[in-house]
C-alpha positions in Angstrom: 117.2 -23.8 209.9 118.0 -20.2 208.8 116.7 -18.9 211.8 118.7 -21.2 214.3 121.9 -20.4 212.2 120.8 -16.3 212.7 120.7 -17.1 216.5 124.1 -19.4 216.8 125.5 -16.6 214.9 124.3 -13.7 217.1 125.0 -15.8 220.1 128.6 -16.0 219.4 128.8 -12.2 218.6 127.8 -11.4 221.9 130.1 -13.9 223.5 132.9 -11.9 222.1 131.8 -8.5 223.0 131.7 -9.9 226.6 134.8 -11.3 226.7 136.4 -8.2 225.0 135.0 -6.0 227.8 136.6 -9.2 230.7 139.7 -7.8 232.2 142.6 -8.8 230.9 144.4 -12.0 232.1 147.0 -11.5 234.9 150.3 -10.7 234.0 152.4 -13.3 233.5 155.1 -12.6 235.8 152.4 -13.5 238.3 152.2 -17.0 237.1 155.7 -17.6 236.2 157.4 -20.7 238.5 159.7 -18.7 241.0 163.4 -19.2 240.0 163.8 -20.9 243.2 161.3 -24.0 242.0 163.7 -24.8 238.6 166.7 -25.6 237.1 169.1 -25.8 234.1 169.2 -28.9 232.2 172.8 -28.8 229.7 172.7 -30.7 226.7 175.7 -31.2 224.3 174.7 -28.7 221.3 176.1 -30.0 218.2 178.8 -27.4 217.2 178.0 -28.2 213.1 175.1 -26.2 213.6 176.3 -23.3 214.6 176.6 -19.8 212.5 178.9 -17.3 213.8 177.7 -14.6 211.9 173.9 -15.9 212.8 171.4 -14.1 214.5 172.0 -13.5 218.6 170.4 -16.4 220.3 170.1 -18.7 217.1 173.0 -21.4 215.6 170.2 -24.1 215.6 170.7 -24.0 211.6 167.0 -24.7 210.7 163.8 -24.9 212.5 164.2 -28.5 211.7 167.4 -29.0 214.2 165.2 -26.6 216.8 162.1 -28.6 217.2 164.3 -31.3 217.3 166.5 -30.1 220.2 162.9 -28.9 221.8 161.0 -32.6 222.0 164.8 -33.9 223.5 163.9 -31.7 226.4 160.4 -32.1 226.6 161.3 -35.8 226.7 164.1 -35.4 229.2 161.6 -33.1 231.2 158.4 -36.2 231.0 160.9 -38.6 231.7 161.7 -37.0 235.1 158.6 -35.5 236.1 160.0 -31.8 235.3 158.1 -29.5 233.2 160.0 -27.4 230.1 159.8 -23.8 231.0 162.2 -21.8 228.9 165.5 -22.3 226.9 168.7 -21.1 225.3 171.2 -21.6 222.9 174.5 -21.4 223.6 176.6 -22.5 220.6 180.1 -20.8 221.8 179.7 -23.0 224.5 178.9 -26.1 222.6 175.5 -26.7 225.0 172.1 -26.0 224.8 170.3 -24.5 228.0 167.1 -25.8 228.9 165.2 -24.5 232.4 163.0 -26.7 234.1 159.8 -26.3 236.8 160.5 -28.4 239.6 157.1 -29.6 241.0 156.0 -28.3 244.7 157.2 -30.3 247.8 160.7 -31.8 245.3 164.0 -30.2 245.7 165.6 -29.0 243.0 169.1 -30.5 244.1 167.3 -33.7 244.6 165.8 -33.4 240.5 168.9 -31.8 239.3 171.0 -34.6 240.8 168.6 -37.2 239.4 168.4 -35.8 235.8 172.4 -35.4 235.7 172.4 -39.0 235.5 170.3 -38.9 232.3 172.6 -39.9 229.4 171.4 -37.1 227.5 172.5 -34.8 229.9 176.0 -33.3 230.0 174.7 -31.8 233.5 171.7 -30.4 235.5 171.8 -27.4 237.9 169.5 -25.7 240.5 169.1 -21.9 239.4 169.6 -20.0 242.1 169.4 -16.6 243.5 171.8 -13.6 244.1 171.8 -10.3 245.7 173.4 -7.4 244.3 175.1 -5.8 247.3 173.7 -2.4 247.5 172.4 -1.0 250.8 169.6 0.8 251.3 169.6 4.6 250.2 171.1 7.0 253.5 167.7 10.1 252.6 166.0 11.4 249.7 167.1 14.8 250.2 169.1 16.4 246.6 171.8 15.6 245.5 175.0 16.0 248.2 177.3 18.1 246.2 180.6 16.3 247.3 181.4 12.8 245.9 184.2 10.7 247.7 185.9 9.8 244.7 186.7 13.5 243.6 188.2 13.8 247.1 190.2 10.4 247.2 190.6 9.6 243.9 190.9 13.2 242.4 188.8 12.4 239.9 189.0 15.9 237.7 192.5 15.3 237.6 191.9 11.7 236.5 189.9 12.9 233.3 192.6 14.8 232.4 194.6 12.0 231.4 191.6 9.5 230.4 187.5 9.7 230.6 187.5 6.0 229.2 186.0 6.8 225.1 185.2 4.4 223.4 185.2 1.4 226.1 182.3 -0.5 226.5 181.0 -1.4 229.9 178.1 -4.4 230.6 176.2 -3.4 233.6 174.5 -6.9 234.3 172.0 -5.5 237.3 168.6 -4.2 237.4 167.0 -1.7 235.1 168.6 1.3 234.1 166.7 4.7 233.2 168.1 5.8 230.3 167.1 8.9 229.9 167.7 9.7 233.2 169.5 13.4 232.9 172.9 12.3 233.5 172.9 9.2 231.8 170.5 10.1 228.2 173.0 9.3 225.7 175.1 7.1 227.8 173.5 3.6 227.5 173.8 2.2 224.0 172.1 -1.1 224.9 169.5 -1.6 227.1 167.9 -5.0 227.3 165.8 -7.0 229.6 167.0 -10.9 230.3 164.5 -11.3 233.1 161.4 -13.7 232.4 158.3 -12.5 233.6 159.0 -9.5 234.3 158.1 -6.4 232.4 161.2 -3.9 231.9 161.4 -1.6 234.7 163.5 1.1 235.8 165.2 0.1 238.7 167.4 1.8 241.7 169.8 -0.5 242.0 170.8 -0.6 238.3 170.5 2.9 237.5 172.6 3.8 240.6 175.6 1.6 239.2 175.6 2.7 235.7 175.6 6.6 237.3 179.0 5.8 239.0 180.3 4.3 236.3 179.3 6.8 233.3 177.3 9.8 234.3 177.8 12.5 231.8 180.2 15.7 233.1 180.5 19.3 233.0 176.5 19.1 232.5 175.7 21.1 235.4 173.7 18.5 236.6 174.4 15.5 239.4 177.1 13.8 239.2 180.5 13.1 237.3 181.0 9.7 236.4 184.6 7.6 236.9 184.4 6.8 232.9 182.4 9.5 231.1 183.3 8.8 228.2 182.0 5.2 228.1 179.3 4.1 227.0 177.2 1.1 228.8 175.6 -2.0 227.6 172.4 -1.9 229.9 172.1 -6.0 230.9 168.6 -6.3 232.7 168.9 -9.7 235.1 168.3 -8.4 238.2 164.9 -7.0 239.6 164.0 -5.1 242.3 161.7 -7.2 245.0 161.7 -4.3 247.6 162.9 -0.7 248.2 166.1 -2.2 249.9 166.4 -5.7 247.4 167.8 -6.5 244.4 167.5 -10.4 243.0 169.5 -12.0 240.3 168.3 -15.8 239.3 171.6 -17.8 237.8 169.2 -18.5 234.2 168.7 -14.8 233.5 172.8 -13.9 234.8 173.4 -16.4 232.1 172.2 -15.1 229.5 173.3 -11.5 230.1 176.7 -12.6 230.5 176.8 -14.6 227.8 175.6 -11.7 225.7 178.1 -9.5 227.1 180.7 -11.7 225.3 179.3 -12.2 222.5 178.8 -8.2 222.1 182.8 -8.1 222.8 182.6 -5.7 226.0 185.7 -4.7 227.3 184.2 -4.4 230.8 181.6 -6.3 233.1 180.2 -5.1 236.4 178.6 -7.4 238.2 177.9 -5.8 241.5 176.2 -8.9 243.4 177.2 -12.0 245.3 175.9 -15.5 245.6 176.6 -19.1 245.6 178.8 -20.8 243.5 177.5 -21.8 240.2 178.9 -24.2 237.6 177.4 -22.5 234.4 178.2 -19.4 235.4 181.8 -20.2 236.6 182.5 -21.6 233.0 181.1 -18.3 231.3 183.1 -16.1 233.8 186.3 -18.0 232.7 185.1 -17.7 229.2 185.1 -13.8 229.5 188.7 -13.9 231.3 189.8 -15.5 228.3 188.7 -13.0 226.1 190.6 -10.3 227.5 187.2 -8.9 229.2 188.0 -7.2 233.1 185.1 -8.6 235.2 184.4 -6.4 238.5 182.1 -7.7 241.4 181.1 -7.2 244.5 182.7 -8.8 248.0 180.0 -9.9 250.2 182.0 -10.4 254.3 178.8 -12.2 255.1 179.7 -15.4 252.5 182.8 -17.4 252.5 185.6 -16.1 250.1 183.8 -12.9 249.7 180.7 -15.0 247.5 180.6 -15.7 244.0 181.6 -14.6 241.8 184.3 -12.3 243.8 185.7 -15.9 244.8 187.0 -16.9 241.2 190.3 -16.2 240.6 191.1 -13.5 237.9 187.9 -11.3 239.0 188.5 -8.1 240.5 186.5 -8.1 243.6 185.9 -4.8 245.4 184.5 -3.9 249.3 183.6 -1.0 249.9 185.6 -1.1 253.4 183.4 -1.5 256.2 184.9 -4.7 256.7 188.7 -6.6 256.0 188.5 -8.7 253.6 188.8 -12.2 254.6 191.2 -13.4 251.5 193.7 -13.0 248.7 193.5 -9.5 247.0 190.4 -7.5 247.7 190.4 -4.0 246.7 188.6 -1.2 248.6 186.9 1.7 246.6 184.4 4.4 248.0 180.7 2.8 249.2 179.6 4.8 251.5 177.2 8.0 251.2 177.9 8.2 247.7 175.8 10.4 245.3 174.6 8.9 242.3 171.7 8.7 239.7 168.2 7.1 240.8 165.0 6.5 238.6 162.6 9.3 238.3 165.4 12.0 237.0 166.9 12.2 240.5 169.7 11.7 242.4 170.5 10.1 245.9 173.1 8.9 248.2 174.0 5.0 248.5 176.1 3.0 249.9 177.5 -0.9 249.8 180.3 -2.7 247.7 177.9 -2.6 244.6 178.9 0.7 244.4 182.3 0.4 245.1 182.7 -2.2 242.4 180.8 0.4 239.9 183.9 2.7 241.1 186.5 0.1 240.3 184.8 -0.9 236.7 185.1 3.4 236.0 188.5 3.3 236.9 189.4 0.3 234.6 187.4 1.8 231.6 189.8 4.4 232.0 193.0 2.1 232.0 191.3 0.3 228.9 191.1 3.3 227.0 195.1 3.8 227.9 196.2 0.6 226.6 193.4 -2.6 225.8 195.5 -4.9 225.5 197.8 -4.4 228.8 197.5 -6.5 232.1 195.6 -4.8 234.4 197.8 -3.2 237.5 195.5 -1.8 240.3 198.1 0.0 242.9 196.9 -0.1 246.2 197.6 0.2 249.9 197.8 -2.8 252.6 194.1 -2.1 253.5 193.5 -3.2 249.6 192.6 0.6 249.0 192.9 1.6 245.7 195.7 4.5 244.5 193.4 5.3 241.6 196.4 8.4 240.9 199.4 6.3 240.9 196.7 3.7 238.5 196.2 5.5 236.1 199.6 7.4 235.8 201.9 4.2 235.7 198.8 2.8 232.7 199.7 6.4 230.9 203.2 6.9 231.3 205.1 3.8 232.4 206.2 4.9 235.3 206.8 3.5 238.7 204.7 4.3 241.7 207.3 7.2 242.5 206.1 8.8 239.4 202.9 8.9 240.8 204.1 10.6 244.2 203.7 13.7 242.9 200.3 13.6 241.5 198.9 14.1 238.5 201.3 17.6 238.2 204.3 15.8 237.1 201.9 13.9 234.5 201.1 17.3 232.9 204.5 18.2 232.8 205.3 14.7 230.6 202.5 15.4 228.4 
């Protein structure tokens, strides 16, 4: 008997020196149910167990309340033939988001449709996809030593009246490099909302927080619009090619909802999409809370896309075509120099970057005055007068003030 316990036991020792020297299993962004295959299940979360000064992501109360709130969606999820795939908790919202895997050959409008009839549900939702609205970069030569916006926005005489300290800007896009050369120092958050995939620096990401905030008078690259900022690095976007950048509505979610609850004065959102119901009610959320919310116009979508269609967002072309509606504002997009992964620099162009422009510019009338309306003087073409902007947010002034530049700004200082 001894002797058949000496083998078992040497059996199983070499059992698990094998399977230590196995590769490793495959990653799990490799087995993850695309974005396209599920969708957001709402359920009322009940507001008594919410703590404000609680963790991020918590308000459950107890782990009591959380499995509780976990076998309601497993249930909901059996019931309809769905399979629980992530969640979160969105007590300032008074819901609880739950995503679900939509088996192959069902629609997801068909099962969100179906499961919105659930009495359990408050509503159900397809997550869906958008595309930040960056084109693909002109050449990889160095950096072009002559940025648009110091030409047409006079951007060294801009700083002189405002680099936009202490404002806090959410970049919700890909990853960000942070210690990219221009931008170490810059990103005081940097967090990755993405499931399944691994945090990555990313061009599209890195390229928008470079407009917006990289560092001056370094002798290196670029000047951002808002030096002085600092950005909140919001990872929901990935990069699925050299020339695309995806956004699923779960992971836009819960960036922007983070960006809220962090209090950012600024969110630049440079992508476009469909419309999107969870998303619309977070947007309006942020409106409400004072928070400037910059995005991208996409000509090819009706109304410019979503979000850019929702009133009260500041939605920004970068001019290649008219805008089709309401108040669009034009900034530069095209051959623009900005950071890109790797310590380097390159030219892009598209209204992602033209928005990244716009959110600089209203860091800088944020650090003017927080709690004024926001006043963006432009031309008929919807082209921004960044000057006139910012002198009539410093001064008080008309747009005659601003007529004669930045001089007669010096001379009221």
């Amino acid at each position: 008997m001894n002797r058949l316990v000496t083998f078992r036991w040497l059996v199983a020792i070499c059992l698990m020196a094998v399977g230590a020297m196995l590769p490793a299993p495959a990653a799990a962004e490799l087995t993850v149910t695309p974005p396209e295959q599920q969708i957001l299940v709402m359920v009322r979360h009940p507001a008594d167990h919410y703590r404000p000064n609680g963790a991020y992501g918590g308000g459950y109360g107890d782990e009591l309340a959380r499995s509780a709130r976990e076998r309601l969606a497993r249930r909901i999820a059996r019931l309809h033939g769905l399979t629980l795939v992530d969640s979160w908790p969105m007590p300032r919202l008074g819901l609880d988001c739950f995503v679900m895997a939509v088996p192959p050959g069902r629609l997801t409008e068909t099962a969100a449709q179906e499961v919105s009839h659930d009495a359990q549900v408050e509503w159900a939702q397809p997550v869906t996809l958008y595309e930040a609205r960056g084109g693909s970069v002109s050449h990889n030569d160095p950096l072009f030593p002559a940025q648009p916006v110091a030409r047409q926005w006079r951007l060294a005489d801009l700083h002189e009246l405002a680099t936009g300290q202490g404002i806090r800007i959410a970049v919700i896009d890909s990853g960000i490099e942070a210690r990219h050369p221009d931008l170490d120092g810059q990103i005081v958050v940097n967090r990755n909302f993405v499931a399944g995939h691994k945090p990555a620096f990313e061009q599209h990401g890195t390229g928008v927080a470079g407009i917006i905030a990289a560092k001056a008078d370094n002798r290196l690259g670029i000047a951002g619009v808002a030096p002085g900022s600092k950005i909140l690095g919001l990872r929901a976007c990935w990069q699925a090619s050299a020339v695309r950048t995806l956004c699923d509505s779960f992971s836009l979610v819960k960036a922007l909802y983070f960006a809220i609850g962090e209090k950012a004065d600024v969110i630049n959102m440079s992508l476009s999409g469909p419309d999107d119901r969870l998303l619309r009610l977070l947007l309006r959320t942020a409106l409400g809370h004072g928070i400037a919310v910059v995005t991208a116009f996409d000509p090819k979508r009706a109304d410019g896309g979503f979000p850019a269609s929702l009133p009260g967002i500041i939605a920004v072309s970068d001019g290649r075509l008219a805008p089709s509606r309401g108040r669009v504002y034009t900034a530069p997009g095209r051959d623009v120099p900005t950071t890109q992964p790797g310590g380097r620099w390159f030219l892009v162009n598209g209204s992602s970057y033209a928005a990244a422009h716009v959110s600089g510019l209203v860091a800088l009338l944020r650090q003017k005055d927080r709690s004024a309306a926001l006043t963006l003087l432009s031309a008929r073409s919807g082209a921004i007068d960044a000057c006139a902007t910012l002198v009539r947010a410093a001064h008080g002034c008309d747009c005659a003030c601003a007529r004669t530049g930045i001089a007669s700004a010096r001379l009221a200082r």
